[in-house]
C-alpha positions in Angstrom: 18.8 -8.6 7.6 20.1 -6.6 4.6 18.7 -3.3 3.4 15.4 -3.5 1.3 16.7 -2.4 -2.1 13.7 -2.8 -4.6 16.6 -2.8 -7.3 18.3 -6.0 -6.6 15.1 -7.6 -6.1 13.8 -11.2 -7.7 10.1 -10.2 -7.3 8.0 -7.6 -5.1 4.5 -8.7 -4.3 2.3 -6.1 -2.8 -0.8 -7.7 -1.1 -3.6 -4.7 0.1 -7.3 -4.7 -0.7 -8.3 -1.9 -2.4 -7.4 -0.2 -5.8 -5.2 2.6 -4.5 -3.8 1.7 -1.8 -0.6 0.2 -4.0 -0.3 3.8 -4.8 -0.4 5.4 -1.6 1.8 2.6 0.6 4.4 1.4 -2.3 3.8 3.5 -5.4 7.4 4.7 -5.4 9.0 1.6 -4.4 7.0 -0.8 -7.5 8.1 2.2 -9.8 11.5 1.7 -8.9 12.1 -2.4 -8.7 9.9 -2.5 -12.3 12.2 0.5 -13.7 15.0 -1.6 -13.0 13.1 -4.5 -14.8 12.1 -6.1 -11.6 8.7 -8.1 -11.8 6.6 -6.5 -9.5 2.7 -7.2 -8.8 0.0 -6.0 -6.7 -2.6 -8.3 -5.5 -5.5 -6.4 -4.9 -7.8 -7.6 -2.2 -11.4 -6.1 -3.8 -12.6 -3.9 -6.4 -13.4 -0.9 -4.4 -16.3 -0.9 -5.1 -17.7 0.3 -1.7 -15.6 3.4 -1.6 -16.9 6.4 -0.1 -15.6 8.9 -2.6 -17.5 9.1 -6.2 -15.1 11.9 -7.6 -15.5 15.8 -7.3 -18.1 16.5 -9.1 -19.7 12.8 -9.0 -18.5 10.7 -11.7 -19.7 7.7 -10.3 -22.8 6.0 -8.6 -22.6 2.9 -6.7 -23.5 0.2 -9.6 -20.9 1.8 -12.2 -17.9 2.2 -9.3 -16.6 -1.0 -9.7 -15.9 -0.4 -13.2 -14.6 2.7 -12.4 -12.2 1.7 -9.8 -11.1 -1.0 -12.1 -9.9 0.9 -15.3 -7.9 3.6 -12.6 -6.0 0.6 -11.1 -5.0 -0.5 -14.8 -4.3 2.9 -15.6 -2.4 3.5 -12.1 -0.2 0.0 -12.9 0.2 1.0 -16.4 2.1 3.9 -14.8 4.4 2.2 -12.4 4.8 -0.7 -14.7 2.9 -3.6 -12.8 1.0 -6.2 -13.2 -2.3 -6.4 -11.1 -4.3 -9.8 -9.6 -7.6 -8.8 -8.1 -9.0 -11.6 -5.3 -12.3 -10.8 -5.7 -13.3 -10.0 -2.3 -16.1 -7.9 -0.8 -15.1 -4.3 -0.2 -15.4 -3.5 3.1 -15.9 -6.9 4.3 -12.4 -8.5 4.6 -12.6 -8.9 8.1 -15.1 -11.4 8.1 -13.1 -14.1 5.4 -11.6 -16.3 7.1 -8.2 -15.6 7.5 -6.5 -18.8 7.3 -8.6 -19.6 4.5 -7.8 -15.8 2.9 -3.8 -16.6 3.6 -4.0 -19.9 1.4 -5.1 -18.2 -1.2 -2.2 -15.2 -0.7 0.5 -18.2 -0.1 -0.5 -19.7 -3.2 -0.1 -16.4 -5.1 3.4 -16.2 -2.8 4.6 -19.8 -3.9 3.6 -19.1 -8.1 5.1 -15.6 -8.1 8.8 -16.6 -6.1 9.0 -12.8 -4.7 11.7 -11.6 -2.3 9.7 -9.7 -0.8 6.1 -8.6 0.2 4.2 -5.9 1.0 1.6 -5.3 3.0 -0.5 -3.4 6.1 0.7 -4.2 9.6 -2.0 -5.7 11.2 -4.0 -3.8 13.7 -1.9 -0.6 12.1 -3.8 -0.1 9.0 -6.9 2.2 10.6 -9.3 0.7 8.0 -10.9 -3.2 8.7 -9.9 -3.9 5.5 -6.3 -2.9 5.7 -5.6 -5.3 8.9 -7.6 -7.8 7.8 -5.9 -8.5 4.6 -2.1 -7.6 6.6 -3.1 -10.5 9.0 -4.1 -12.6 6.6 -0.5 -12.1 4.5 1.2 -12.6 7.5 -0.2 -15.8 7.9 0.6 -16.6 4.6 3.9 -16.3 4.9 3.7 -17.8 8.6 2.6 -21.3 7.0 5.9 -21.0 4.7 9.1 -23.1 5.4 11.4 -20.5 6.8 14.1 -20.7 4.5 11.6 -19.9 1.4 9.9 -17.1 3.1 10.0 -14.0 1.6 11.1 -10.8 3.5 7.7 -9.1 5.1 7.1 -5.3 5.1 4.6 -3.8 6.8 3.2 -0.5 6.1 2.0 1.3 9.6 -0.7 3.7 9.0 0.1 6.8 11.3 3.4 5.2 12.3 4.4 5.5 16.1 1.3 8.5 15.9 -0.9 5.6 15.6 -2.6 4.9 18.7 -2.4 1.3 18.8 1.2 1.7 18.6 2.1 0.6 22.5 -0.3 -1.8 22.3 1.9 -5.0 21.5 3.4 -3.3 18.1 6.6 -1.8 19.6 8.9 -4.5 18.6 8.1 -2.9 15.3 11.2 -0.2 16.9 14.4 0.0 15.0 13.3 -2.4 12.2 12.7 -0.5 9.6 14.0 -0.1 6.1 12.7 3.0 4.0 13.0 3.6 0.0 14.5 6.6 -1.4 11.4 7.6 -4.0 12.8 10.8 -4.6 13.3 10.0 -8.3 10.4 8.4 -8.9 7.7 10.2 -7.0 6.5 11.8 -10.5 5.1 8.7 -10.9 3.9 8.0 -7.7 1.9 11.1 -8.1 0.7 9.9 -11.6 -0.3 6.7 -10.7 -2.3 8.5 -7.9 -4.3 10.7 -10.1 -4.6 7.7 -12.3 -7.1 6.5 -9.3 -9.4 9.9 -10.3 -12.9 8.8 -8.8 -11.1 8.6 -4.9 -7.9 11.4 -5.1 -9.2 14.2 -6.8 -10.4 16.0 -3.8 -7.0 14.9 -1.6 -4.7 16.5 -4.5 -7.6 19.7 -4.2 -6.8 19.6 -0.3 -3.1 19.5 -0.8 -3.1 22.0 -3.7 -4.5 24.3 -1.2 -0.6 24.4 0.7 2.0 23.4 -1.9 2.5 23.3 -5.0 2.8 19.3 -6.2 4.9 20.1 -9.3 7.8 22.3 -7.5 7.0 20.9 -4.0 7.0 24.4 -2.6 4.9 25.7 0.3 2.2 28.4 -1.7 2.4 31.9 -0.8 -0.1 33.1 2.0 -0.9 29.4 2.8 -1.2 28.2 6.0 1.9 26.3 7.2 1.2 22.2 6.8 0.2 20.1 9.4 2.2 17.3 10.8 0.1 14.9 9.2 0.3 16.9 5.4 4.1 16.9 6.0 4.3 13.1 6.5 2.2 12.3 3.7 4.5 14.8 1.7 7.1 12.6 2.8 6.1 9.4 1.7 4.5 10.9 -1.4 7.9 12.4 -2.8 11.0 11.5 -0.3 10.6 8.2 0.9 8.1 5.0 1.8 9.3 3.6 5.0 8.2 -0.1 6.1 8.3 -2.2 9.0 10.5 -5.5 8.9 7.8 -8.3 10.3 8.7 -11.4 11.7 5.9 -13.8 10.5 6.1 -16.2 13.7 5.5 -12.9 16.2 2.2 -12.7 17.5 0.4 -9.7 15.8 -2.7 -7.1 17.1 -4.9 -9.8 15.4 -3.8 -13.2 16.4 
């Protein structure tokens, strides 16, 4: 298996379900492979229009969110240079599509698109319903491929080996990993977050509490970070690291 390298890509296809998360798990990495004029393309699972956060001060009520949430992610894909397909699926109620039926649909995106590779949650390692539900789902999308026209699967692990589930039938995840250098990019990472204003303002507040986003230095008198605020440092301005899947290994959800 060679090194993911998002520069020598065909296609990247990014399959998650909510406006934001492209940002958070692969920001850096679709800046990258469309910078080097790469097609890259996030298909976006549902509006968001369930999400808990309605900005800081409230921006946002329930009926206008999905609105909202919509104009960030074309704002967000503006910045990484991305084209976006939502699937029009209840927020917050992935998990009950059926998943077969839910990986047709993401095959058929897979088959019209021709991408080398995809992205996506590991299943059972994405904390949020939502997040494992649509990872199975795209791993049985590529599952019901022909092996030799299967694109390469990444799996995002929320929490990594922290995660709890982690021994739990997901540690022949170990030692397959590839991980994207985003350390010239993550500007626009960090753009493309803000970009998704009604649900990060009040994580950039949290974070501007300890460092400084701009210079990446610790603020004076802060208290020192977490191990949980250094790894999403990490991933928001060193590197994005994913998880190689084999599409015919049994996951959490099968």
């Amino acid at each position: 298996m060679n090194a993911f390298d998002p520069t020598a890509e065909r296609g990247v296809l990014v399959s998650l379900p909510h406006p934001d998360d492209e940002s958070f798990s692969a920001g850096g990495t679709l800046a990258i492979a469309s910078g080097a004029g790469v097609p890259a393309t996030y298909l976006c699972g549902t509006y968001g229009d369930m999400g808990r956060r309605m900005g800081n001060p409230p921006m946002a009520n329930r009926e206008s969110l999905r609105d909202i949430r919509t104009s960030e992610m074309a704002a967000a894909a503006e910045v990484l240079g991305i084209e976006v397909e939502f699937m029009g699926l209840r927020d917050k109620c992935v998990e009950f599509e059926d998943p077969d039926e839910l990986g047709a649909r993401i095959r058929e995106v897979i088959l019209r698109l021709r991408p080398n590779s995809v992205i996506t949650f590991v299943p059972g390692l994405g904390v949020h319903p939502d997040h494992d539900a649509m990872g199975q789902a795209t791993v049985l999308a590529v599952r019901g491929m022909p092996k030799a026209e299967r694109p390469m699967l990444l799996g995002v692990a929320v929490g990594g080996e922290n995660n709890p589930l982690w021994q739990k039938g997901a540690g022949s995840l170990d030692g397959r990993q590839v991980k994207v250098d985003i350390r010239q990019v993550f500007r626009r990472k960090i753009a493309a977050l803000k970009a998704h204003h009604s649900q990060t303002v009040v994580v950039f507040s949290q974070w501007d509490k300890t460092w400084d986003i701009e210079t990446l230095q610790n603020k004076p008198g802060a208290p020192e970070p977490d191990e949980q605020t250094l790894a999403w440092r990490r991933r928001l301005t060193e590197e994005e690291p994913f998880y190689v899947l084999d599409a015919d290994e049994r996951t959490l959800l099968d």
